[in-house]
C-alpha positions, -999 to 999 in steps of 0.1 A, spaced: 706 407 -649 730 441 -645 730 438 -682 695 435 -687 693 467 -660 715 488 -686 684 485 -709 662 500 -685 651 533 -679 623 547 -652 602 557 -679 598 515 -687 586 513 -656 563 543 -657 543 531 -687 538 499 -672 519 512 -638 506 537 -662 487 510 -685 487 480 -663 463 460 -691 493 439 -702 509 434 -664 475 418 -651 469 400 -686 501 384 -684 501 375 -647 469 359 -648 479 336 -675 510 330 -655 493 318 -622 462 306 -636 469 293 -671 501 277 -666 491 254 -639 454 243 -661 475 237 -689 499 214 -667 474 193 -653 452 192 -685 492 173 -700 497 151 -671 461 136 -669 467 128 -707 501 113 -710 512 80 -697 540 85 -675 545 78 -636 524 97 -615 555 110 -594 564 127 -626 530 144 -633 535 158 -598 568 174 -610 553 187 -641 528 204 -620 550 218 -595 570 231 -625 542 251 -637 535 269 -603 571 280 -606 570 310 -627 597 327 -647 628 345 -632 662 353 -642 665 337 -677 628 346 -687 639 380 -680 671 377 -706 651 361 -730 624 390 -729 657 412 -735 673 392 -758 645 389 -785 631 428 -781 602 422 -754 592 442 -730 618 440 -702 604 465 -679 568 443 -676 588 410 -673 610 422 -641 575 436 -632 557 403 -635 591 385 -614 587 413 -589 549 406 -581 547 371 -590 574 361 -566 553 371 -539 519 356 -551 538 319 -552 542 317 -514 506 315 -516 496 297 -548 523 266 -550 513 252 -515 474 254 -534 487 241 -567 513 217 -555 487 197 -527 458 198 -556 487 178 -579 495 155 -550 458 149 -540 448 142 -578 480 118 -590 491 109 -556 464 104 -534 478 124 -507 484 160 -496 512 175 -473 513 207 -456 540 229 -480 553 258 -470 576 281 -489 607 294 -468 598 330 -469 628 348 -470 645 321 -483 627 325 -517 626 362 -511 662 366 -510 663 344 -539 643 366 -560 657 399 -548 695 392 -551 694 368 -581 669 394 -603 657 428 -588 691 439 -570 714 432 -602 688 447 -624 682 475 -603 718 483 -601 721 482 -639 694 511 -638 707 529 -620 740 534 -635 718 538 -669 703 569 -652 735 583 -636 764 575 -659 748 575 -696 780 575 -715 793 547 -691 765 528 -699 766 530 -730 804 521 -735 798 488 -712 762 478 -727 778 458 -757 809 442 -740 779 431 -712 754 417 -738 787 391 -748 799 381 -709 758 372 -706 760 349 -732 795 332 -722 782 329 -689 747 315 -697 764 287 -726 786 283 -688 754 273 -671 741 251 -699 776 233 -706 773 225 -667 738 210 -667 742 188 -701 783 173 -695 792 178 -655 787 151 -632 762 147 -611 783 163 -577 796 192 -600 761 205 -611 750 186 -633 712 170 -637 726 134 -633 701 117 -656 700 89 -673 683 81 -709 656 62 -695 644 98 -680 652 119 -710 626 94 -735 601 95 -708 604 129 -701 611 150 -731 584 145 -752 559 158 -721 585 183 -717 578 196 -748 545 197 -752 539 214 -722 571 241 -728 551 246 -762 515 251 -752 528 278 -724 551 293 -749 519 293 -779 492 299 -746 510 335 -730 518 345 -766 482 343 -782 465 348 -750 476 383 -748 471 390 -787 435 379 -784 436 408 -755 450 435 -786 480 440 -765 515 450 -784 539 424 -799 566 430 -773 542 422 -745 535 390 -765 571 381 -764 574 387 -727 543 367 -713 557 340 -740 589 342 -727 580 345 -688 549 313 -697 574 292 -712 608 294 -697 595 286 -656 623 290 -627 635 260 -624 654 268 -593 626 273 -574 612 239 -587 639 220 -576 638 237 -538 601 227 -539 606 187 -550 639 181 -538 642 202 -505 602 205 -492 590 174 -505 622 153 -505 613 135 -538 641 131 -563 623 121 -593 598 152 -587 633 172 -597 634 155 -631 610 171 -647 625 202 -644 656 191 -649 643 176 -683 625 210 -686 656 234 -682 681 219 -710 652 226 -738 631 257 -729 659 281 -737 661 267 -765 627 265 -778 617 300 -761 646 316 -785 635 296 -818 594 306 -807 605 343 -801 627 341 -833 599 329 -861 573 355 -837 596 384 -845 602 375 -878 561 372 -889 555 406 -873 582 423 -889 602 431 -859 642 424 -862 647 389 -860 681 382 -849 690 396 -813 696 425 -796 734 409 -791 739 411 -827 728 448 -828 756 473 -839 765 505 -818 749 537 -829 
C-alpha cells in the first residue's frame, strides 16, 4: 500500500470530493448490491446451508488492501478505491451485523447478536491500508525525485510479496498459514465461488457504465466488488461466530479472485482501448 501511495497525489483526492457521482455509485453497489447478489447464489445452488452463510458473510466484507492494488495495477482509479476502503470500513460495523443475522435467520434458522470489535477492525483498516498509503503520499508530495527513483523498484517488491502471500495460502500447512482444505471443499466450493466472484466483478463494472461514469471508475468498483477482504471474513466466521466451515468460503474465495479480477480488468482494458498489460510493466519516462 506505500507503493500504491507513491501514485497518489492530493489532487486524486480533490476530484473525487469534487465529483462524488462515482464514490456514491460505487459504494452503493458495494453495500447493497454485493450482498443481493450473494443471497440471490446461495438460495440457488445446492450446497450446505453453513456454507451459504459464509458466502453471505463474504459479501458484506468489502474490498481492502488487494482491491486497492488491483485498482493500481490495471490503471483504475486509485484515489476513489482508498476512498471507498476509507468510508466503507466504517459503514460495515453497522451493515454486517444486519446482513450476517438476515443470512443466519434465512439458511439457518437462527440469529445471534454480532458485533464488530470496533477498534479492532479500525486498526485493521487504518494500519493495514490508509497509514501505508498515506505515507506513500506524502513522500510523493515532499520528495518528488525520491519518489520517483523508488516507484519502479516498489511496483516489483509488491508483487514478490503478494506471489509470497499466495504461495502461503495454496502449499503451507495448515499451522503455517495456510487454508488447510481438503478437495472435498474445493469441488463444492469453487464453482459457487466463481459464479459469485464473476457476477460482482461483471455487476460493479456495468453498474457504473450504465451510470456514464469513466472506464477507470469501472475498473475500481470492479475491482473493489469482486476482490472482498477476506481478512475481515474470516474474523467474522471464525472468531465472532466460531464456525470453521463459515471460513471456507472465503478461503475458497481468496486463491481465485486475484486471479480472475486481473484476467476481467485485463480483457476490460483491452476493449476500451486503455493499455492492457500493467502499470508494472510500464517503462520509466
Amino acid at each position: 500500500m506505500f507503493g500504491v501511495g507513491l501514485s497518489l497525489t492530493i489532487t486524486d483526492f480533490i476530484h473525487i470530493f469534487r465529483h462524488p457521482r462515482a464514490f456514491f455509485t460505487a459504494l452503493s453497489a458495494q453495500m447493497i448490491g454485493l450482498p443481493i447478489i450473494a443471497f440471490a447464489i446461495s438460495l440457488l445452488m445446492p450446497i450446505p446451508a453453513v456454507l451459504k452463510v459464509g458466502f453471505i458473510i463474504l459479501s458484506a466484507s468489502p474490498g481492502g488492501a488487494t482491491s486497492g492494488f488491483l485498482t493500481y495495477l490495471w490503471r483504475g482509479n486509485v484515489a476513489l478505491s482508498l476512498s471507498l476502503t476509507a468510508v466503507n470500513s466504517f459503514l460495515t460495523l453497522f451493515s454486517i451485523p444486519i446482513v450476517v443475522n438476515i443470512g443466519l435467520r434465512v439458511f439457518l434458522g437462527k440469529e445471534t447478536e454480532l458485533h464488530l470489535p470496533f477498534w479492532e477492525t479500525v486498526s485493521q483498516i487504518f494500519f493495514i491500508t490508509i497509514i501505508p498509503a498515506s505515507i506513500g503520499l506524502f513522500v510523493r508530495q515532499r520528495f518528488p525525485l525520491f519518489a520517483n527513483t523508488i516507484s519502479k523498484p516498489s511496483k516489483y517488491v509488491m508483487l514478490v510479496l503478494l506471489a509470497m502471500v499466495f504461495a502461503i495460502k495454496m502449499f503451507a500447512g495448515e499451522s503455517h498459514g495456510g487454508a488447510g482444505l481438503k478437495w472435498s471443499d474445493f469441488l463444492v466450493i469453487t464453482p459457487v465461488a466463481l459464479i459469485q466472484n464473476a457476477s460482482c466483478l461483471f455487476f460493479g463494472y456495468f453498474f457504473m457504465k450504465y451510470m456514464a461514469l469513466p472506464h477507470a471508475s469501472r475498473i475500481t468498483a470492479a475491482m473493489e466488488s469482486g476482490v472482498q477482504n477476506t481478512t475481515l471474513a474470516f474474523l467474522i466466521a471464525n472468531n465472532l461466530l466460531g464456525n470453521q466451515d463459515m471460513v471456507k468460503p472465503a478461503l475458497v474465495y481468496s486463491l481465485y479472485s486475484f486471479w480472475t479480477a486481473c484476467l476481467f480488468a485485463y480483457h476490460a482494458n483491452k476493449s476500451n482501448g486503455v493499455r492492457s498489460t500493467p502499470v508494472v510493466m510500464d517503462e520509466e519516462d
